[in-house]
C-alpha positions in Angstrom: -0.5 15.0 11.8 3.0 16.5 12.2 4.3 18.4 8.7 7.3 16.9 7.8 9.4 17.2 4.4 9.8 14.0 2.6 10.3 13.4 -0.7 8.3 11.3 -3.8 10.5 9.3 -6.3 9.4 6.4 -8.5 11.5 3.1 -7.3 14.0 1.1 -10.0 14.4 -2.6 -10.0 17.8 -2.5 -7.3 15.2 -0.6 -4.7 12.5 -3.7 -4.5 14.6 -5.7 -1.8 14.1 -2.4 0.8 10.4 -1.5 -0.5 9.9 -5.2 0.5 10.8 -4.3 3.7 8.8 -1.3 3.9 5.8 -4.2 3.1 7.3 -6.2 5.8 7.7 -3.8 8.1 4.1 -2.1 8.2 2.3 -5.3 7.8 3.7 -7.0 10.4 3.1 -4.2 12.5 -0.5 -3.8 11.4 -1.5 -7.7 11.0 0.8 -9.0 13.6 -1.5 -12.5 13.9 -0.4 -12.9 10.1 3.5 -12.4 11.0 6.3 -14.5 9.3 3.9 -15.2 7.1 6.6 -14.5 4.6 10.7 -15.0 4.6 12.6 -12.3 3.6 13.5 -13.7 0.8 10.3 -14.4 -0.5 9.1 -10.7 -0.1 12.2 -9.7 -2.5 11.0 -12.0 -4.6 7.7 -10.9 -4.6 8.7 -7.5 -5.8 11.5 -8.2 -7.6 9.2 -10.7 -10.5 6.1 -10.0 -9.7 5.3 -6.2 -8.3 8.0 -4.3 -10.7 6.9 -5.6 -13.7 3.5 -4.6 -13.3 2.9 -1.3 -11.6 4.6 1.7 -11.3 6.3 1.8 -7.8 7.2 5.0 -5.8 8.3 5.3 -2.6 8.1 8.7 0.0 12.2 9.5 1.7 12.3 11.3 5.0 15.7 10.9 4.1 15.2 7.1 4.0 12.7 5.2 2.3 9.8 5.8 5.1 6.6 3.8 2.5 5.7 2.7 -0.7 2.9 2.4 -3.6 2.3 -0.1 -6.0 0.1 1.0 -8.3 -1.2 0.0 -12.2 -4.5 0.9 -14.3 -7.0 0.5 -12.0 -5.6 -0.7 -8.8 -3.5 -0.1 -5.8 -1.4 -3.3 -5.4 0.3 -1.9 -2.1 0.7 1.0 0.2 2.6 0.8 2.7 4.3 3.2 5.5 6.7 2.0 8.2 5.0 2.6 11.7 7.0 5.3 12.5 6.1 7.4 9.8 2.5 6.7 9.8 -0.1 10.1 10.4 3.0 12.1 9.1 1.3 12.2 5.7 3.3 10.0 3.9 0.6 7.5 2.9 -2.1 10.7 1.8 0.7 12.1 -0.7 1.4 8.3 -1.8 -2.0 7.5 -2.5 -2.4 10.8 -4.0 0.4 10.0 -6.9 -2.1 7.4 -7.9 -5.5 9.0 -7.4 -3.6 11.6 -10.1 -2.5 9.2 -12.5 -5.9 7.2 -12.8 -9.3 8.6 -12.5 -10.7 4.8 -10.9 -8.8 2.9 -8.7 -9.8 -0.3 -6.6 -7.9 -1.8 -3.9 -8.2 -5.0 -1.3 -7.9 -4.5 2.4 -8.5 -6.5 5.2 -11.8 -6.2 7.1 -9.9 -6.4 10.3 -6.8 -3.8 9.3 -9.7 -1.1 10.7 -6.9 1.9 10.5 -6.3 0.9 6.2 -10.6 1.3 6.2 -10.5 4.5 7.8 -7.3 5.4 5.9 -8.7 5.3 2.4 -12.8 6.4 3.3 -11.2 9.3 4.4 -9.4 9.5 0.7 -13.1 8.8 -1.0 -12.8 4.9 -1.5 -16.4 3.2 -0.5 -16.5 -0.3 0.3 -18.0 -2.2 -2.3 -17.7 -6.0 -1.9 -16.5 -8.2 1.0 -14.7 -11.3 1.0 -14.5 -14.9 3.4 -11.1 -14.7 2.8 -11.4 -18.0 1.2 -9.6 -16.4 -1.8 -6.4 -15.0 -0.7 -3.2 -16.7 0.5 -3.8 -15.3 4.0 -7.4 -16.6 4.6 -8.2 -13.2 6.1 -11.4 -11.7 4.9 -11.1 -8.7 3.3 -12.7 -5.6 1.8 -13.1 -4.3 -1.7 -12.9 -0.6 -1.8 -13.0 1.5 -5.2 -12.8 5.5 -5.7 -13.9 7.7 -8.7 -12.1 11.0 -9.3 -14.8 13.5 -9.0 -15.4 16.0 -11.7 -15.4 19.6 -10.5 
């Protein structure tokens, strides 16, 4: 892991159509048998009415927007790095805004998407249910991992 400056902000509404991209970008590259499974325009969409009005969104710069979080009371939403910036820390100091914020968080990940597994055990999450897939728009199964802040 190479130590590179970026920076946190939390995202405003006008920022949704390029952390869409972000999504788009890195889970294209991750999934690629689930590509296109989205326009564009759908994506924005999707954050614009139905990711920014329920979690707090921020976003790592390395000077551009390089990956997002999408996180409310509970649960990680999304986390997403573009591929380029991935194992440059980006997604540990992410995840870390909302393992700060909330001392339980749970999150959905797809069995296959092995890198996301090893990702967040190696951030404490343990896998605690798995899924057919017959429940989510992509009919992929998937994993449910949850983490507990640990009291010192």
């Amino acid at each position: 892991m190479t130590s590179e400056s970026f920076t946190l902000m939390r995202l405003d509404l006008q920022d949704m159509a390029q952390a869409a991209c972000i999504h788009r970008a890195a889970f294209d590259d991750r999934l690629p048998w689930l590509k296109g499974l989205h326009t564009p325009a759908q994506d924005r969409w999707f954050y614009e009415n139905c990711v920014f009005p329920q979690c707090e969104i921020r976003a790592a710069f390395s000077p551009d927007m390089a990956g997002i979080i999408a996180f409310k009371t509970g649960w990680i939403e999304q986390l997403y790095v573009l591929p380029e910036f991935q194992g440059r820390g980006i997604g540990s100091a992410l995840l870390k805004q909302a393992q700060t914020t909330f001392p339980h968080l749970q999150l959905w990940t797809f069995q296959r998407n092995i890198q996301a597994r090893q990702f967040y055990e190696k951030h404490g999450f343990t896998a605690i249910d798995e899924s057919d897939g017959s429940g989510n728009e992509e009919k992929e199964p998937d994993v449910l991992y949850e983490w507990h802040r640990t009291v010192s």
